[in-house]
C-alpha positions in Angstrom: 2.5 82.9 -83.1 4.0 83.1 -79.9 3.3 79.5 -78.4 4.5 78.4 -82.0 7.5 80.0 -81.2 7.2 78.5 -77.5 7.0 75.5 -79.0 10.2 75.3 -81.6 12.3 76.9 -78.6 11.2 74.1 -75.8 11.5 71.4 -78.8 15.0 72.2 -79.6 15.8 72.2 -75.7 14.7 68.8 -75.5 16.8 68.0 -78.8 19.6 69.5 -77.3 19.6 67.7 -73.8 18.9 64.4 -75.2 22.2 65.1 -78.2 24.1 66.1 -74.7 22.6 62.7 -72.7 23.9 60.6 -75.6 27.1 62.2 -75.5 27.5 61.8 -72.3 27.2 58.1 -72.5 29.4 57.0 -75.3 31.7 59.1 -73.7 32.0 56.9 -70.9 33.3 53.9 -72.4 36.6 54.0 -73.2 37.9 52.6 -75.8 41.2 51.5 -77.0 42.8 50.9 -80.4 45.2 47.3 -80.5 48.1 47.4 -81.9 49.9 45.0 -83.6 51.5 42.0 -81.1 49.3 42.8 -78.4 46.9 40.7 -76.3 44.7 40.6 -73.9 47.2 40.3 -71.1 49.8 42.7 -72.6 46.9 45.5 -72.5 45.9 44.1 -68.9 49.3 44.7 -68.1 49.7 47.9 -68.9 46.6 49.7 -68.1 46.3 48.0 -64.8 43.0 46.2 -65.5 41.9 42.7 -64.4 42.2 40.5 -67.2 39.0 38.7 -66.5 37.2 42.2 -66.8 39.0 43.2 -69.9 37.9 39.8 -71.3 34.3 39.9 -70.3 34.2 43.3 -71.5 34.9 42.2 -75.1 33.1 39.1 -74.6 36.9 37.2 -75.2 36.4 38.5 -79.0 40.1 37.7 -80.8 42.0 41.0 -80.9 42.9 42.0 -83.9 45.4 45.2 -84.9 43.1 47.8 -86.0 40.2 47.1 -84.2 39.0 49.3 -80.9 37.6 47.6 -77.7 36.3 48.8 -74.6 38.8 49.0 -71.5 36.7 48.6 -68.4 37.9 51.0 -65.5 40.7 50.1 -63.4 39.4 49.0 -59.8 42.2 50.6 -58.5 42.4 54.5 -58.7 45.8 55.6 -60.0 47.0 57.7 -56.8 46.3 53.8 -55.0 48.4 52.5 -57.9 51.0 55.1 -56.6 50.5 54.3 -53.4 50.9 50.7 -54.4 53.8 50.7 -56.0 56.1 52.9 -53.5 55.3 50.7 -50.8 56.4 47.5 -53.7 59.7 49.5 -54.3 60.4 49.9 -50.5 59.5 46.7 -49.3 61.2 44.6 -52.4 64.2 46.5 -53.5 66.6 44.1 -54.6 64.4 41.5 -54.8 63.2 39.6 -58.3 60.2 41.1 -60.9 58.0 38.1 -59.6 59.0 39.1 -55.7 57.6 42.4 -56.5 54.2 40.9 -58.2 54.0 38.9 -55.3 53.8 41.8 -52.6 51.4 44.1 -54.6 49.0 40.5 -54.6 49.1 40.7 -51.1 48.2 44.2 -50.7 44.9 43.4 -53.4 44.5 39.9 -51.4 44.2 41.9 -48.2 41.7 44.3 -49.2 39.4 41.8 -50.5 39.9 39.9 -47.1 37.6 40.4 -44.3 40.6 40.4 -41.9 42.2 43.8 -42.8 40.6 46.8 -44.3 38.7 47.7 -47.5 41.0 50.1 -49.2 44.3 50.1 -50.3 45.0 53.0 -48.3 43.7 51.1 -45.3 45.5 48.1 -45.7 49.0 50.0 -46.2 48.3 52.6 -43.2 47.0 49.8 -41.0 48.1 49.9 -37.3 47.7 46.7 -35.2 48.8 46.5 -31.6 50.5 49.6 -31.8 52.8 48.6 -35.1 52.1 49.6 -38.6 51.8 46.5 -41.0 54.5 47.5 -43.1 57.6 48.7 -41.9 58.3 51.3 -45.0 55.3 53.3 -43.4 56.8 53.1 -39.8 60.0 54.3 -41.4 59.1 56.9 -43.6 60.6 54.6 -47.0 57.2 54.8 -48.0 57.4 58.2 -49.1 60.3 57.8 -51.9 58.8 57.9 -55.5 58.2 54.2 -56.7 60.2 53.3 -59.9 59.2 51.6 -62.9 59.5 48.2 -62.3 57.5 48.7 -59.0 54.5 50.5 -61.3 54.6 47.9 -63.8 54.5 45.3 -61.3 51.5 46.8 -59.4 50.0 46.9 -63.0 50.7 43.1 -63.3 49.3 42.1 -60.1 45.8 43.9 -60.8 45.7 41.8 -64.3 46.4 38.8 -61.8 43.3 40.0 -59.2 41.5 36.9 -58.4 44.4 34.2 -59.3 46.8 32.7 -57.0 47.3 31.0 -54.0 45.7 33.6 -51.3 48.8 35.0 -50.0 48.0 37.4 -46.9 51.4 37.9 -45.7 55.2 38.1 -46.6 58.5 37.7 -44.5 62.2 37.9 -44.5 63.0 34.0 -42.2 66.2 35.5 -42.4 65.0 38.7 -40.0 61.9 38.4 -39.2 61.8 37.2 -35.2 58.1 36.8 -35.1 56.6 33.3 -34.5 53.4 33.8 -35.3 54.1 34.6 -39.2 56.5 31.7 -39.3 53.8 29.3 -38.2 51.5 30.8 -41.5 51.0 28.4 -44.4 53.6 28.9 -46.7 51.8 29.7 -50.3 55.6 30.2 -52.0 59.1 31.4 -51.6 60.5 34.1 -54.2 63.7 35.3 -53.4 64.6 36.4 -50.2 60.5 36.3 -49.1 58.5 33.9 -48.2 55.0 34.4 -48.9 52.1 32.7 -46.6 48.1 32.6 -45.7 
């Protein structure tokens, strides 16, 4: 009697790990419920996701109100988002929505670039010859909150990730008094930036 009691106890163990594995699993997929209106790159948008992985996660199915698909994860964490979007709000105030797109691209075109580092954080923090990249860091602009244009166009430019024309770098050629990023190829102008390779 007591291995058949062994037995029961050990079997409903094992039920009760695998129940938990399972759980576990579905757990990890999140899903999302569309609402009426919205498409792919509206949901892009506003979670921050790459539209080309929100597509291939839900093999480019029609969206439909009602139905729920799967958001893949952001590859951006949201305190990079943060970080992201102060550094949009100090370096583009005043300047137009697409100006503000425009620098968070850089930021994601830099980290994917073998000539600056591969983090957010790195790319932002980066010192070279003695100079951060971005002056907000240098002078302190970078810690003010970001506000909500800035977020949503952080969001934006992750939807964008892997679109557009490269750009590394951005400039004022009203200010800036450095040669070297006036000789860049220009990739476009948007307001009072001109955005290069």
């Amino acid at each position: 009697m007591n291995k058949f009691k062994k037995l029961i106890v050990a079997a409903g163990l094992m039920l009760s790990i695998s129940s938990f594995t399972l759980t576990n699993q579905t757990e990890a997929a999140t899903t999302y419920t569309v609402k009426s209106g919205q498409t792919y790159w509206k949901i892009s948008t506003g979670f921050g996701i790459p539209l080309n992985s929100l597509m291939s996660a839900n093999n480019s199915k029609p969206l439909i109100a009602g139905q729920n698909i799967t958001l893949p994860n952001s590859p951006i964490s949201a305190a990079d988002k943060d970080l992201m979007a102060r550094l949009v709000r100090a370096e583009a105030v005043g300047e137009p929505y697409a100006g503000k797109v425009a620098v968070a691209v850089v930021i994601l075109n830099r980290v994917k670039s073998d000539q600056f580092p591969n983090s957010v954080r790195g790319v932002i923090y980066q010192i070279s010859n003695g100079y951060y990249a971005f002056t907000p860091v240098a002078n302190g602009e970078i810690n003010k909150p970001a506000d909500a244009e800035s977020k949503r166009a952080v969001n934006e430019a992750i939807a964008l990730m892997g679109k557009g024309g490269g750009s590394l770098f951005f400039y004022n050629p009203d200010t800036s008094t450095n040669s070297w990023i006036l000789s860049r190829p220009v990739t476009t102008r948007i307001g009072n930036h001109v955005f290069a390779r």
